[in-house]
C-alpha positions as semicolon CSV with decimal commas, in nm:
position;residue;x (nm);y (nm);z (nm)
1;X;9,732;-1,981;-1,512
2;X;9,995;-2,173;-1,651
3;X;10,282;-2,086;-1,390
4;X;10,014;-2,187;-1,126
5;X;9,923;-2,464;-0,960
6;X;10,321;-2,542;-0,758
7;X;10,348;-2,612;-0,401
8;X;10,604;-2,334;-0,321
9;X;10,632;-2,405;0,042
10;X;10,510;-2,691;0,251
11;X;10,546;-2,695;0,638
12;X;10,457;-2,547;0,941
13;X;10,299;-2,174;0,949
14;X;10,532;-2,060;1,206
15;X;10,824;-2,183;0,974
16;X;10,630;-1,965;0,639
17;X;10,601;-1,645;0,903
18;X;10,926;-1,650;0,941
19;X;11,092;-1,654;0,577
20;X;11,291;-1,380;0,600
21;X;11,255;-1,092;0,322
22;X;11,523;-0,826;0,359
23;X;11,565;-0,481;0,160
24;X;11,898;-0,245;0,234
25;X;11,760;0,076;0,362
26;X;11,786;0,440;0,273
27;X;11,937;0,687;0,549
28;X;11,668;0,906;0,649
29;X;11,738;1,282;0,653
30;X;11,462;1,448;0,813
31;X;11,575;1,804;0,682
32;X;11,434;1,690;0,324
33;X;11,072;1,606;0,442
34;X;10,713;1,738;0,358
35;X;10,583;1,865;0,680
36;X;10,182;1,837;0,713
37;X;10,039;2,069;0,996
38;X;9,709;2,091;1,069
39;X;9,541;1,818;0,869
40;X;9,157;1,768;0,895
41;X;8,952;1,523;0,723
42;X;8,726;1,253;0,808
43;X;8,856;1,129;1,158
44;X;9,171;1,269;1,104
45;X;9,149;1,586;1,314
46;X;9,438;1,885;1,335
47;X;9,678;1,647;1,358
48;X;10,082;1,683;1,207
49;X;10,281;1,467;1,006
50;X;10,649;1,436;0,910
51;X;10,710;1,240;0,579
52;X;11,033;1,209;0,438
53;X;11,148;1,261;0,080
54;X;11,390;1,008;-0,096
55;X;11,307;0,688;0,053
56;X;11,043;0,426;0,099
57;X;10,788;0,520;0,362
58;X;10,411;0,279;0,425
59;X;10,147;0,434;0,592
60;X;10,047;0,187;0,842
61;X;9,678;0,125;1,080
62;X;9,405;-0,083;1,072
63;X;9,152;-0,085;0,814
64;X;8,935;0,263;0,869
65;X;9,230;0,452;1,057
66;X;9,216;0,731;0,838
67;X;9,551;0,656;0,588
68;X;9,346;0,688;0,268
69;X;9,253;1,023;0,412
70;X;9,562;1,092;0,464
71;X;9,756;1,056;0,166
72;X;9,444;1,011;-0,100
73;X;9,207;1,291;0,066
74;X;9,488;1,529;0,176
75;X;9,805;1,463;0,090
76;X;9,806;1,378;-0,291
77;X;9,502;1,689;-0,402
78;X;9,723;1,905;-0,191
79;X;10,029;1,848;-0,370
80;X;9,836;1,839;-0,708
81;X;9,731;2,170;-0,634
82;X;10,018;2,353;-0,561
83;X;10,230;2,213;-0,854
84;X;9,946;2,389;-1,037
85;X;9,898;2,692;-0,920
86;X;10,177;2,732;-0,598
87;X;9,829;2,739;-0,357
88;X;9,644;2,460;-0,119
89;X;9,336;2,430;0,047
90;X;9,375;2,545;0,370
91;X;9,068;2,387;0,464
92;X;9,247;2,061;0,467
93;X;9,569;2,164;0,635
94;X;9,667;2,464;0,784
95;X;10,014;2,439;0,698
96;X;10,248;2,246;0,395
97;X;10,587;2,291;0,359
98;X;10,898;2,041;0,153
99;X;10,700;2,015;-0,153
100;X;10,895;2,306;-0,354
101;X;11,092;2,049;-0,511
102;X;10,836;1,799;-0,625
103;X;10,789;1,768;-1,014
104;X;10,532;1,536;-1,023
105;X;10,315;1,278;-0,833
106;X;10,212;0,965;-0,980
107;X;9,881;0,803;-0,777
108;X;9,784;0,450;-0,817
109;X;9,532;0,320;-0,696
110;X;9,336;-0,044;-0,694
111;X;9,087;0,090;-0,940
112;X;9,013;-0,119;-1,197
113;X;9,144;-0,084;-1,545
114;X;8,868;-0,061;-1,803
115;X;8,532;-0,208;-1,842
116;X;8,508;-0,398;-2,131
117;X;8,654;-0,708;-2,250
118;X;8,831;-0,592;-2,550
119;X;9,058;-0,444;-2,319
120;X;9,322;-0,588;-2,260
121;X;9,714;-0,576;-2,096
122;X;9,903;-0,494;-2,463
123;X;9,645;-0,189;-2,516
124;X;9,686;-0,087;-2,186
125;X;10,081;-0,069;-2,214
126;X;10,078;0,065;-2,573
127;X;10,292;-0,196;-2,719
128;X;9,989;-0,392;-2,913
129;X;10,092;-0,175;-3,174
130;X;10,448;-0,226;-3,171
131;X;10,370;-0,629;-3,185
132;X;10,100;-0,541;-3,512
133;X;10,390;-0,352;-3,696
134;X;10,585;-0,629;-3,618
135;X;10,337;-0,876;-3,785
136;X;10,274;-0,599;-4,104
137;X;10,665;-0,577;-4,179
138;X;10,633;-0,976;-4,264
139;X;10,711;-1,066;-4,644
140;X;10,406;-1,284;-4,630
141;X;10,202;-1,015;-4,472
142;X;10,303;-0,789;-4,751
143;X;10,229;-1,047;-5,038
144;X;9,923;-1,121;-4,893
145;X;9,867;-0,714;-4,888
146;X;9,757;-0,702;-4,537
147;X;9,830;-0,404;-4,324
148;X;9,870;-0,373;-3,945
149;X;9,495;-0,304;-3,910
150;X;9,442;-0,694;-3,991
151;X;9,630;-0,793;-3,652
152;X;9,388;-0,595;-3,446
153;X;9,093;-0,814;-3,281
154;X;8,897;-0,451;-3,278
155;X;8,888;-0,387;-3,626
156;X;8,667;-0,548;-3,857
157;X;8,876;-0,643;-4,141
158;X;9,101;-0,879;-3,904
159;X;8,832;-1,002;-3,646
160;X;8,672;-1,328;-3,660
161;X;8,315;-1,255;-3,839
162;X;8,042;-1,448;-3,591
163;X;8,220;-1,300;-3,272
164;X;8,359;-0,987;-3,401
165;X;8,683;-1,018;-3,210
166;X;8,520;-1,110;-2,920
167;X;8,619;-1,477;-2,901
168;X;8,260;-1,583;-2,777
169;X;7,881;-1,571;-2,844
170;X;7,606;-1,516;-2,575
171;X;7,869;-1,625;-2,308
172;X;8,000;-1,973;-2,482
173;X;8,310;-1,978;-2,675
174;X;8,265;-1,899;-3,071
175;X;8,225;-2,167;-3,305
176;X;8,379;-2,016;-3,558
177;X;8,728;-1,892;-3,432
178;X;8,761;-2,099;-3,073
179;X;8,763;-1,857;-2,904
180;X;9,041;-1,668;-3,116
181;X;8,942;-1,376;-3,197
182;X;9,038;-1,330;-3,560
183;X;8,982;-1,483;-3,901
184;X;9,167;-1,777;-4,026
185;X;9,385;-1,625;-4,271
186;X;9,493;-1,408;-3,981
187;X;9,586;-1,638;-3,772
188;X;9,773;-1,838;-4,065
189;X;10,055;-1,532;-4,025
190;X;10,339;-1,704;-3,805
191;X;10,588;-1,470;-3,639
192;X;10,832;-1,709;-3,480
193;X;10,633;-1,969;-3,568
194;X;10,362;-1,807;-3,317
195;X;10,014;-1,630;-3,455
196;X;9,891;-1,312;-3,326
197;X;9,679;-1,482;-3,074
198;X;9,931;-1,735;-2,916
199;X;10,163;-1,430;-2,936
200;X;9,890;-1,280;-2,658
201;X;9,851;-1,567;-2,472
202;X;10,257;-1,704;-2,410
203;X;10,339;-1,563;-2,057
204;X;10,585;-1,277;-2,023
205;X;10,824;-1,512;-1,895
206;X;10,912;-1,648;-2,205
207;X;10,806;-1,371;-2,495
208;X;11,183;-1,233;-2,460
209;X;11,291;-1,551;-2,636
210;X;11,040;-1,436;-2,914
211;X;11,081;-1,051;-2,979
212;X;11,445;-0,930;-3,040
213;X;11,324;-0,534;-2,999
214;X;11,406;-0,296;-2,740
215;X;11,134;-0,146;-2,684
216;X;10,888;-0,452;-2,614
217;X;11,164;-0,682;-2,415
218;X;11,223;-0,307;-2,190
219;X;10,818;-0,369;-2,118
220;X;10,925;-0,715;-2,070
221;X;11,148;-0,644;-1,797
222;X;10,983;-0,409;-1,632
223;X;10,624;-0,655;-1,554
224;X;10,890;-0,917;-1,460
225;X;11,014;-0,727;-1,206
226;X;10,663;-0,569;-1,086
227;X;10,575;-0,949;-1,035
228;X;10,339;-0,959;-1,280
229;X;10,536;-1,211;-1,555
230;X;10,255;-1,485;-1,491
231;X;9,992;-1,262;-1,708
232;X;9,993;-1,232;-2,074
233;X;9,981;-0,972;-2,289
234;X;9,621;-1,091;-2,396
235;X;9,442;-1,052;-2,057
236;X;9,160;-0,891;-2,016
237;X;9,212;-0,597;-1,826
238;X;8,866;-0,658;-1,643
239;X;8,970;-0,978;-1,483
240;X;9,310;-0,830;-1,308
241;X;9,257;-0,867;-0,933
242;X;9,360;-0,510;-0,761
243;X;9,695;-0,561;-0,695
244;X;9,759;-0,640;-1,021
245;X;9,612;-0,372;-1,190
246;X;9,782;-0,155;-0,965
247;X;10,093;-0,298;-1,069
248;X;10,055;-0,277;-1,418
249;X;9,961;0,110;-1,383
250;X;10,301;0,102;-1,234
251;X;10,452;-0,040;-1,518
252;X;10,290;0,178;-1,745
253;X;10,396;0,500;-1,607
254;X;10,765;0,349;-1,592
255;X;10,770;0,244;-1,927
256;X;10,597;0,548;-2,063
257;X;10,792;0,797;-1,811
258;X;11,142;0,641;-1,773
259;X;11,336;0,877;-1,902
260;X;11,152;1,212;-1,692
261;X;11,152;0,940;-1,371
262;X;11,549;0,914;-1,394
263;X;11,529;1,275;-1,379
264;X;11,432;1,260;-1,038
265;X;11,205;1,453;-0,752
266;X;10,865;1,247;-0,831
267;X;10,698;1,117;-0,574
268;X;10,468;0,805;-0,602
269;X;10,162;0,700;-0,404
270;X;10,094;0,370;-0,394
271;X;9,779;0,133;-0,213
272;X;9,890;-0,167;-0,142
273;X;10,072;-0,264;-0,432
274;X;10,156;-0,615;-0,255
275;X;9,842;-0,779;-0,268
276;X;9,849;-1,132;-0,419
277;X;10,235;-1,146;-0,425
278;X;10,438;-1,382;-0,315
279;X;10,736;-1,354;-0,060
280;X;10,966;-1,385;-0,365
281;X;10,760;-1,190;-0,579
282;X;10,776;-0,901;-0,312
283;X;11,143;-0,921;-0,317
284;X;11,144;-0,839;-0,686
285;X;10,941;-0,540;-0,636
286;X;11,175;-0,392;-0,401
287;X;11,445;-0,410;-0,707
288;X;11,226;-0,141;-0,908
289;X;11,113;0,034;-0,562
290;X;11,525;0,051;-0,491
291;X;11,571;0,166;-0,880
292;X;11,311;0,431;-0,878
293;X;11,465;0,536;-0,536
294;X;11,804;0,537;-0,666
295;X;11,707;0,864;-0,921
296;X;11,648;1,084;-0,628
297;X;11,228;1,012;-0,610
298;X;10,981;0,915;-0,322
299;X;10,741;0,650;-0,285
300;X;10,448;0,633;-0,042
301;X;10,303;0,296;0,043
302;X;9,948;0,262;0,223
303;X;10,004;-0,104;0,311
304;X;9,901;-0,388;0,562
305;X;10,155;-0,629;0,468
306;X;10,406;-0,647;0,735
307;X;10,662;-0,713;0,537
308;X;10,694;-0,400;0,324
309;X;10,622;-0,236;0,646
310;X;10,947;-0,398;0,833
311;X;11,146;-0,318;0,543
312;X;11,037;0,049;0,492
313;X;11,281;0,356;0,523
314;X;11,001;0,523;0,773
315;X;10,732;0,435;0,875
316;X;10,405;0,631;0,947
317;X;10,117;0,458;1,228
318;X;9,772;0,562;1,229
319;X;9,524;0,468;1,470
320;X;9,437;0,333;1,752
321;X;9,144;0,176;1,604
322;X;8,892;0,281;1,328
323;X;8,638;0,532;1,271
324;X;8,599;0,761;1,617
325;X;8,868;0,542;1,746
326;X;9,117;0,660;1,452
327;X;9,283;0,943;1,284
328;X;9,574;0,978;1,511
329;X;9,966;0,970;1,458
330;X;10,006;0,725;1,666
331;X;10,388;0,648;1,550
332;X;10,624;0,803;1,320
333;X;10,969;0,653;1,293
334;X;11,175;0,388;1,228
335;X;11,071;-0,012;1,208
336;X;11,298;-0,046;1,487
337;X;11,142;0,195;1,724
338;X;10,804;0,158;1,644
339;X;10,878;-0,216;1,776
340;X;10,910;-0,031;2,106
341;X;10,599;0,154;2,075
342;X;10,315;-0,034;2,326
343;X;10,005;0,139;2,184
344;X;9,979;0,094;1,833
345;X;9,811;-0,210;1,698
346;X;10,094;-0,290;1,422
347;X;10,363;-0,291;1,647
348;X;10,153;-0,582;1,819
349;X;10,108;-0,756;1,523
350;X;10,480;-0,730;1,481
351;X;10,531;-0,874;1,864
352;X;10,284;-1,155;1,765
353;X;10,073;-1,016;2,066
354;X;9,756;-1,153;1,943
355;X;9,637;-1,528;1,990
356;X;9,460;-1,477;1,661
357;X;9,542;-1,167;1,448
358;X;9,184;-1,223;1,210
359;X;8,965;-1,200;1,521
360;X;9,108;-0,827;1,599
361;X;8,758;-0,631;1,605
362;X;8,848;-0,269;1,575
363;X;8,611;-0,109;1,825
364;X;8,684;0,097;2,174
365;X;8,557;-0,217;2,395
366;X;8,753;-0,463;2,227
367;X;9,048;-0,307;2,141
368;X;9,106;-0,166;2,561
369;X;9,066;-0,567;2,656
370;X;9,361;-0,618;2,477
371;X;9,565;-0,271;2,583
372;X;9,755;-0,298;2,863
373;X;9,599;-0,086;3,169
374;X;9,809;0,215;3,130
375;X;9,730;0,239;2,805
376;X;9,390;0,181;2,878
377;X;9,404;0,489;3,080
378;X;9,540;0,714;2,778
379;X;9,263;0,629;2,604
């Protein structure tokens, strides 16, 4: 990558633990809350959750704990459900009530985004074609007669004619095009003085100083501040680590849905969108977490980073351990109280209770070696 490769911090990791990332947070009105009673699934057994609408709330616990049941298995099908049809599985959870007022829910998860190698970011976001027209409406283009169709990789009468758009053969880059993609004449067409393909491959960063058009530079801004300005509009959609393709599901629903999300009363569900950001990266997502926020939506957060965690509206615990040892509400609250909270494993992570966090081994055994005694005892 070409905004890789920089020593961003150099020093001791105490001193990198403690950069300090801080986000303003939303008053919490428990009034305006979904109210879960009853749930059941996996090792998550008749227990009751509070989750506040409005605000930023992570769904915290050890790996296992039971938070993908919880929002993925219960929470999200439920609501699904009843903006459908007004009814719930009751099989799930006795009880639901708050979600009246819900329009939508928008569910991301770190599934990958498509299979195959012509896929790639601009496709994804729908704005390949926006950047073909842009190429078409070219007086050369139009002496030349070509039509959009020729600035499209996937179609035969613009892709190069050993790889077939592909930009390889059996694995090694194509003779033909180097790895291009198109045919020459193609890739004689300058916009900018840029070709289709280095038009795919310039990082986001800098394609606003190419493309004077709304639509495209709104994209733009949106992946820049999703973190996600070091990929180009060329990737493959395959090689996007989880995080990222998270990310840019996120930016497709905003760009697609901006106008209904300013609207208000959607509620997102997101699984941990953080992963492979930076500390400054993360404080640019909490600009578009704060703007969706701002339009009178929710957003739900399984996460493990403890810094979206600290800086969450309300926070939701789940635990002790894994498995058996799981599927209780261990804390629901406030960062600052759940600081004061001597059972759950986050809060110890938090208190730096743990020699070495990575040698945590979520099992009963283990875990009561490390509880106090009178916890111990609860347990």
């Amino acid at each position: 990558d070409l905004n890789g490769g920089n020593i961003i911090f150099h020093g001791k990791k105490k001193e990198f633990d403690d950069i300090d990332i801080k986000r303003k947070k939303l008053k919490i009105d428990l009034k305006n809350s979904i109210k879960l009673n009853g749930v059941c699934s996996n090792n998550i057994q008749n227990e009751d959750f509070i989750i506040p609408l409005n605000c930023l709330v992570s769904i915290s616990g050890v790996s296992g704990s039971g938070k993908s049941s919880l929002i993925h298995k219960v929470l999200v099908p439920t609501i699904k459900q009843y903006i459908a049809d007004k009814s719930y599985n009751k099989t799930l959870i006795k009880n639901i009530n708050g979600i009246d007022n819900i329009k939508s829910i928008v569910e991301l998860t770190q599934s990958q985004i498509g299979i195959n190698s012509r896929s790639i970011v601009a496709t994804y976001l729908n704005v390949f074609d926006r950047i073909r027209d842009i190429y078409a409406s070219l007086d050369i283009v139009k002496e030349f007669k070509f039509n959009k169709s020729y600035f499209s990789f996937n179609s035969s009468i613009g892709a190069c004619e050993t790889c077939k758009g592909l930009g390889e053969v059996e694995n090694s880059i194509c003779p033909n095009c180097l790895g291009q993609r198109y045919k020459p004449e193609v890739l004689d067409v300058k916009y900018n003085n840029l070709s289709i393909f280095e038009v795919l491959n310039t990082p986001i960063t800098q394609l606003f100083k190419i493309f004077n058009d709304k639509k495209l530079n709104f994209a733009f801004e949106i992946l820049q501040k999703l973190g996600l300005s070091h990929i180009t509009l060329g990737r493959t959609t395959p090689t996007l680590s989880g995080g990222e393709a998270q990310r840019l599901k996120l930016a497709k629903t905003l760009i697609e849905s901006f106008s209904k999300i300013k609207q208000g009363n959607f509620l997102f569900v997101l699984d941990e969108p953080t992963t492979g950001l930076n500390q400054k990266d993360i404080i640019k997502i909490y600009s578009i977490f704060n703007e969706i926020l701002s339009f009178g939506n929710s957003i739900i957060i399984i996460e493990h980073n403890l810094d979206i965690i600290r800086n969450s509206d309300f926070i939701i615990d789940i635990g002790i351990g894994s498995g058996k040892d799981g599927g209780q509400n261990i804390f629901s609250g406030s960062f600052e109280n759940l600081l004061k909270n001597n059972i759950s494993l986050t809060a110890k992570a938090f208190r730096r209770e743990f020699d070495k966090i990575e040698n945590i081994k979520i099992n009963k055994l283990i875990l009561k070696a490390k509880m106090p005694k009178d916890v111990q005892k609860k347990c």
